[in-house]
Short mmCIF file of the C-alpha atoms (twelve columns), coordinates in Angstrom:
data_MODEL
# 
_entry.id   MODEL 
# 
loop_
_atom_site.group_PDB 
_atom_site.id 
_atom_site.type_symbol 
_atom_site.label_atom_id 
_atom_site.label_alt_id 
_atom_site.label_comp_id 
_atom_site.label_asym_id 
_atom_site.label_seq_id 
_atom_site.Cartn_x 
_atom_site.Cartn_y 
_atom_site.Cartn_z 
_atom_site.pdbx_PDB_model_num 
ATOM 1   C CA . UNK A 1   0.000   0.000  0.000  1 
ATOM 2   C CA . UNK A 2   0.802   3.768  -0.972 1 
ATOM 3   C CA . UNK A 3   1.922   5.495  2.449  1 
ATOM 4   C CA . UNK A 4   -0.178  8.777  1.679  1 
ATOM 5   C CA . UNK A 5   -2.980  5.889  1.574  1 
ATOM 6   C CA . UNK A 6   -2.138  4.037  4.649  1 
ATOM 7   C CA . UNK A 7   -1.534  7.342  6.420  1 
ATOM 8   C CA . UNK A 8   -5.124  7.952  4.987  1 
ATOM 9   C CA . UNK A 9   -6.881  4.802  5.712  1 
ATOM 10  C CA . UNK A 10  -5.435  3.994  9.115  1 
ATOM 11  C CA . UNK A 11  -5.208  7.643  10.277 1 
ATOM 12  C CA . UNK A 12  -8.916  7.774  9.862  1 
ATOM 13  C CA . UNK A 13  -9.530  4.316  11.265 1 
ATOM 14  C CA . UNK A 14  -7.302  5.008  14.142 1 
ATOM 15  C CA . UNK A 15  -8.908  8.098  14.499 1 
ATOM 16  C CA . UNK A 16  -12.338 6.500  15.198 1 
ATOM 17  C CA . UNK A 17  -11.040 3.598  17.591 1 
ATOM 18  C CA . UNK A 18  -9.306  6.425  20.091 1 
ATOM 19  C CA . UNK A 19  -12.635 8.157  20.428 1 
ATOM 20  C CA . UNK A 20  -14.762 5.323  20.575 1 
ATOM 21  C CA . UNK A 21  -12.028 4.087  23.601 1 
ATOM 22  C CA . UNK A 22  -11.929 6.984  25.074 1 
ATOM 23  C CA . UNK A 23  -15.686 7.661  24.599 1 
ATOM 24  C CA . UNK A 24  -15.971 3.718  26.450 1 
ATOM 25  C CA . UNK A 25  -13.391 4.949  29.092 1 
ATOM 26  C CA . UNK A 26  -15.489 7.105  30.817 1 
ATOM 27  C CA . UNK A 27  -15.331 11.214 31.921 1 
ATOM 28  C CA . UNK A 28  -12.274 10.492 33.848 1 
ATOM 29  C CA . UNK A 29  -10.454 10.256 31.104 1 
ATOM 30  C CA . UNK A 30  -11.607 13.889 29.495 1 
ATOM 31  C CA . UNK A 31  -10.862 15.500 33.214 1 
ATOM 32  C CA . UNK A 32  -9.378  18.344 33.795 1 
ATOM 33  C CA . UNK A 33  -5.119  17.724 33.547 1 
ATOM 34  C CA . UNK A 34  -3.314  16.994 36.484 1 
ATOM 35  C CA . UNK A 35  0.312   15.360 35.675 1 
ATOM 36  C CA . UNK A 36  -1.180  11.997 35.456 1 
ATOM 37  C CA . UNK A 37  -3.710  12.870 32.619 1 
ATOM 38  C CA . UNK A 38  -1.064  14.494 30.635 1 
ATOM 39  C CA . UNK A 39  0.999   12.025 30.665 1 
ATOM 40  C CA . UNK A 40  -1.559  9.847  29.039 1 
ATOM 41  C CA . UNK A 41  -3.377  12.171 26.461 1 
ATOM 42  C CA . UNK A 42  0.513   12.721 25.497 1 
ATOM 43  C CA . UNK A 43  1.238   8.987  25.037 1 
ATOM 44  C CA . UNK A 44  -2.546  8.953  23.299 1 
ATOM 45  C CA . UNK A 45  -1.512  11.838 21.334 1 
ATOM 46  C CA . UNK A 46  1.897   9.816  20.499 1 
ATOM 47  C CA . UNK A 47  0.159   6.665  19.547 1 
ATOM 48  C CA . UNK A 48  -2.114  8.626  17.270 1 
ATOM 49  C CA . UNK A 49  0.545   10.444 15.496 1 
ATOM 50  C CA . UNK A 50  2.674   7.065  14.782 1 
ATOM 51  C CA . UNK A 51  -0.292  5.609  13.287 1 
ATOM 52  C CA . UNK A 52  -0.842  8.147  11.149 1 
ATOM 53  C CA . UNK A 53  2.570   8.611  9.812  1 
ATOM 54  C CA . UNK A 54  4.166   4.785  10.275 1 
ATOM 55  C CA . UNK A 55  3.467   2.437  7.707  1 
ATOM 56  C CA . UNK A 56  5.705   -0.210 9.940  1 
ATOM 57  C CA . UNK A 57  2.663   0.415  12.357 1 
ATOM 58  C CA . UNK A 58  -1.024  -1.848 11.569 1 
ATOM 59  C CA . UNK A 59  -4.275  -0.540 12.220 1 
ATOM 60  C CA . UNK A 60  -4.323  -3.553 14.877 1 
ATOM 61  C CA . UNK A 61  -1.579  -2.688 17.043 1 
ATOM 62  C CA . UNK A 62  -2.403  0.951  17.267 1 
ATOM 63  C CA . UNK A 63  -5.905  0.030  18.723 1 
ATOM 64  C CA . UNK A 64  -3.953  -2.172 20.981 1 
ATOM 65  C CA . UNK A 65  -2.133  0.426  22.114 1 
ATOM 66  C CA . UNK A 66  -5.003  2.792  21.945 1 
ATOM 67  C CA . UNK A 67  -6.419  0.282  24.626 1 
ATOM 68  C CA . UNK A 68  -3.639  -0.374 26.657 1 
ATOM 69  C CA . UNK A 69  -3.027  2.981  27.699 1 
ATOM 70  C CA . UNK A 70  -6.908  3.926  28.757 1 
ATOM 71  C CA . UNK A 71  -7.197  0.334  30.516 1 
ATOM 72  C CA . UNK A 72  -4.119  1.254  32.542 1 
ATOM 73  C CA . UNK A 73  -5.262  4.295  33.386 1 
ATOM 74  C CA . UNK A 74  -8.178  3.231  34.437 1 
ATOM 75  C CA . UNK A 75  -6.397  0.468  36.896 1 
ATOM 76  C CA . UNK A 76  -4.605  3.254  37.942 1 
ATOM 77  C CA . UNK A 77  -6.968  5.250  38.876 1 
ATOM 78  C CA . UNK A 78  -9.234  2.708  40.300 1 
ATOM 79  C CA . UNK A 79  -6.295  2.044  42.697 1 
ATOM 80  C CA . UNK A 80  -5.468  5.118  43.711 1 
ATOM 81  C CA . UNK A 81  -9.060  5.805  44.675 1 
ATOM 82  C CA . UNK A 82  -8.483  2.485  47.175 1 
ATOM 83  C CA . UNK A 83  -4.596  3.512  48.024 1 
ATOM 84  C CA . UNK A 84  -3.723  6.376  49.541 1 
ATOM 85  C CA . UNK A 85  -0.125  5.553  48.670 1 
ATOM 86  C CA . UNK A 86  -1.150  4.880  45.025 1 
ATOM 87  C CA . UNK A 87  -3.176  8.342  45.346 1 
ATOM 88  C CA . UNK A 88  -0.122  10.215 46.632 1 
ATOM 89  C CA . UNK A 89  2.102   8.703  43.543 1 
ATOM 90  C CA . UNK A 90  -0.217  9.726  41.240 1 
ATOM 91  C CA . UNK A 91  -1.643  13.298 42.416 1 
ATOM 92  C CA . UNK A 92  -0.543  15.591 44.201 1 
ATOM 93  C CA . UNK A 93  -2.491  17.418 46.867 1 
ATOM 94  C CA . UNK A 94  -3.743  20.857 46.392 1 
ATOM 95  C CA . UNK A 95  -1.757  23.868 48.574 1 
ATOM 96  C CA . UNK A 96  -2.746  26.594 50.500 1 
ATOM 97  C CA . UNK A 97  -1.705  30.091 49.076 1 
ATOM 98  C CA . UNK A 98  -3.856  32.520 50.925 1 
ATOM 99  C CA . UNK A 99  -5.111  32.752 54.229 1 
ATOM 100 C CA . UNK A 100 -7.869  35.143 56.036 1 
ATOM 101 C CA . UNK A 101 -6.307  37.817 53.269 1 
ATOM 102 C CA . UNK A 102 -2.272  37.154 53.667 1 
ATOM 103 C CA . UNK A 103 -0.385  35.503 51.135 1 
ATOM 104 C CA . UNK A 104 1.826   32.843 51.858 1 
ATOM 105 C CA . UNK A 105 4.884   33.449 50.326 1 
ATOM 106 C CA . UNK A 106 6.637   30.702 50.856 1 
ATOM 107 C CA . UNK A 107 3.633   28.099 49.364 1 
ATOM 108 C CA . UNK A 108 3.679   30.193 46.732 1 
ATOM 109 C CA . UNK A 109 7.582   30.055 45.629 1 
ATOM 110 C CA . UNK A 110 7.299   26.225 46.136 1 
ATOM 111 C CA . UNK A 111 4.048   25.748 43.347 1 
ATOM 112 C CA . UNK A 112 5.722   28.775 41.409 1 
ATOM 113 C CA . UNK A 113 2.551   30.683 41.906 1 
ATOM 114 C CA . UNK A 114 2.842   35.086 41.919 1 
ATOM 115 C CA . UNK A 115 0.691   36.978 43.904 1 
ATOM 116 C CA . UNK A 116 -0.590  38.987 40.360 1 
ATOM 117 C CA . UNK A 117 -2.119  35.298 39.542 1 
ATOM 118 C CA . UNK A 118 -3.981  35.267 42.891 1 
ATOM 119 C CA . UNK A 119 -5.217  38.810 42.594 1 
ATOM 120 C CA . UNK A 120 -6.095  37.606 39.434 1 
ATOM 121 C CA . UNK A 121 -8.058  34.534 40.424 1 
ATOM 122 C CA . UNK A 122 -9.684  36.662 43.282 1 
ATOM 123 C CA . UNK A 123 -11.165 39.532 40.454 1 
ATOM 124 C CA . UNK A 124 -12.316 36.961 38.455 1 
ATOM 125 C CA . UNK A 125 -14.391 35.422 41.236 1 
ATOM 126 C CA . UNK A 126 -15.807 39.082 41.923 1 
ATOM 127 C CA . UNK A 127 -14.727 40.345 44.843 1 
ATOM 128 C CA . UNK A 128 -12.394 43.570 44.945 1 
ATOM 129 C CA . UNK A 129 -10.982 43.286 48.308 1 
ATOM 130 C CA . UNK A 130 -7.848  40.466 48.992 1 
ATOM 131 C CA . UNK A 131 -8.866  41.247 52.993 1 
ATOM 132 C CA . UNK A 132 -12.204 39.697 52.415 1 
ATOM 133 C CA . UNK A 133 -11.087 36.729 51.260 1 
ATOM 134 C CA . UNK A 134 -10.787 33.486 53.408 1 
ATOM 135 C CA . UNK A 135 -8.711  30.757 51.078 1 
ATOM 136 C CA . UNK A 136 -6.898  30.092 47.961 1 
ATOM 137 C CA . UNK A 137 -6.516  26.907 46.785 1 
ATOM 138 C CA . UNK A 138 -4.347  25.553 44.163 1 
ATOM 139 C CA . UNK A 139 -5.884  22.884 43.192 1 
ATOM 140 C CA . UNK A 140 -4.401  19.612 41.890 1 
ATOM 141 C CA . UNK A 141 -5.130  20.490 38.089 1 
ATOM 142 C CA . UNK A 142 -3.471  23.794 38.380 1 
ATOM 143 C CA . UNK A 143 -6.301  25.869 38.899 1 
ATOM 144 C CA . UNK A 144 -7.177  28.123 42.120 1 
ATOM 145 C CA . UNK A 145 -10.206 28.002 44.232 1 
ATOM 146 C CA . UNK A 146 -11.107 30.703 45.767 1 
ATOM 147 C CA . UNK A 147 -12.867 30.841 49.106 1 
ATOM 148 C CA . UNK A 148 -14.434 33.980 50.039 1 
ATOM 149 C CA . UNK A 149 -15.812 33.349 53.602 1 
ATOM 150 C CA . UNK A 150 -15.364 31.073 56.164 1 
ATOM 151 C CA . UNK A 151 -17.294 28.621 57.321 1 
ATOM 152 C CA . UNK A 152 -18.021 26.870 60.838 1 
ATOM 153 C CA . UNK A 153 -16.464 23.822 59.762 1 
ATOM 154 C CA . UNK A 154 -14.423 24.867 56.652 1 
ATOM 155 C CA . UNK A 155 -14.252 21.229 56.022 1 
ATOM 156 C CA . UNK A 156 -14.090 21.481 51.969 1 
ATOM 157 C CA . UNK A 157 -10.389 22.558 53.207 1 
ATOM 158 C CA . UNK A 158 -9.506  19.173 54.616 1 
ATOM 159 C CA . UNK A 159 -6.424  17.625 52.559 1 
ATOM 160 C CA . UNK A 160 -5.235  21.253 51.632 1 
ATOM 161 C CA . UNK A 161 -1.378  21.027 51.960 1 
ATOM 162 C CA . UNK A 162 -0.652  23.976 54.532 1 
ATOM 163 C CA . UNK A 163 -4.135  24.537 55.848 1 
ATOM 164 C CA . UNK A 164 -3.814  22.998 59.451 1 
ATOM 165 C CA . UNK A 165 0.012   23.869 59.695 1 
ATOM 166 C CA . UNK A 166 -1.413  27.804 59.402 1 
ATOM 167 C CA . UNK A 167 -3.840  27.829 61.654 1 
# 
């Protein structure tokens, strides 16, 4: 066969069998990127790209592969959710980077976080005032939470990296 027409034929087949896997896979797979997930939409991506362009490469063994990763991201996953040490490979825990209306500097050198991306985060949440505001959170998937009061409880804080050391 012609390369343009096996870069054709398989690109488009290939094409089809990664959405209908990841379509099969579940949301979790479409979620928003922590390191995990980018890791595999990049070897998706990768697998993709050699079919398209490898004529060494069958339509069969890029399904495979196609396959392979989603089903072992979806062991991992599935054991992380029943390991915290699997968990704690895999993700890592969201940080603290403001407090009752102080930044915490030193959080924020460690994620590599400025305090013009928390001001930032804070406008687009809609409040004017840094004072009034009770919690960032940088989340696992790189984006911050912002929480404006506090509660009794403030449970929706528990596993925040920093939030009982500041207390």
């Amino acid at each position: 066969m012609h390369p343009i027409a096996h870069t054709l034929i398989v690109g488009f087949l290939s094409f089809l069998a990664l959405i209908v896997v990841i379509r099969l896979s579940g949301k979790r797979t479409l979620s928003k990127w922590n390191a995990f997930d980018f890791v595999v939409t990049i070897a998706l991506g990768s697998t993709l790209s050699t079919a398209l362009v490898s004529t060494d490469v069958s339509l069969a063994q890029s399904i495979t592969a196609f396959v392979l990763i989603v089903a072992l991201q979806f062991v991992i996953t599935f054991t992380s959710v029943r390991s915290e040490s699997v968990k704690n490979l895999v993700k890592s825990r969201p940080a603290l980077l403001l407090r009752d209306g102080e930044f915490l500097t030193r959080t924020m050198h460690q994620e590599r976080v400025v305090e013009a991306e928390l001001r930032a985060a804070i406008r687009e949440n809609g409040i004017a005032d840094v004072e009034k505001v009770h919690a960032v959170v940088l989340e696992t998937d790189g984006t911050f939470s912002v929480i404006s009061q506090a509660g009794t409880t403030n449970s929706a804080l528990a596993g925040v990296a920093g939030y009982d050391v500041v207390r």
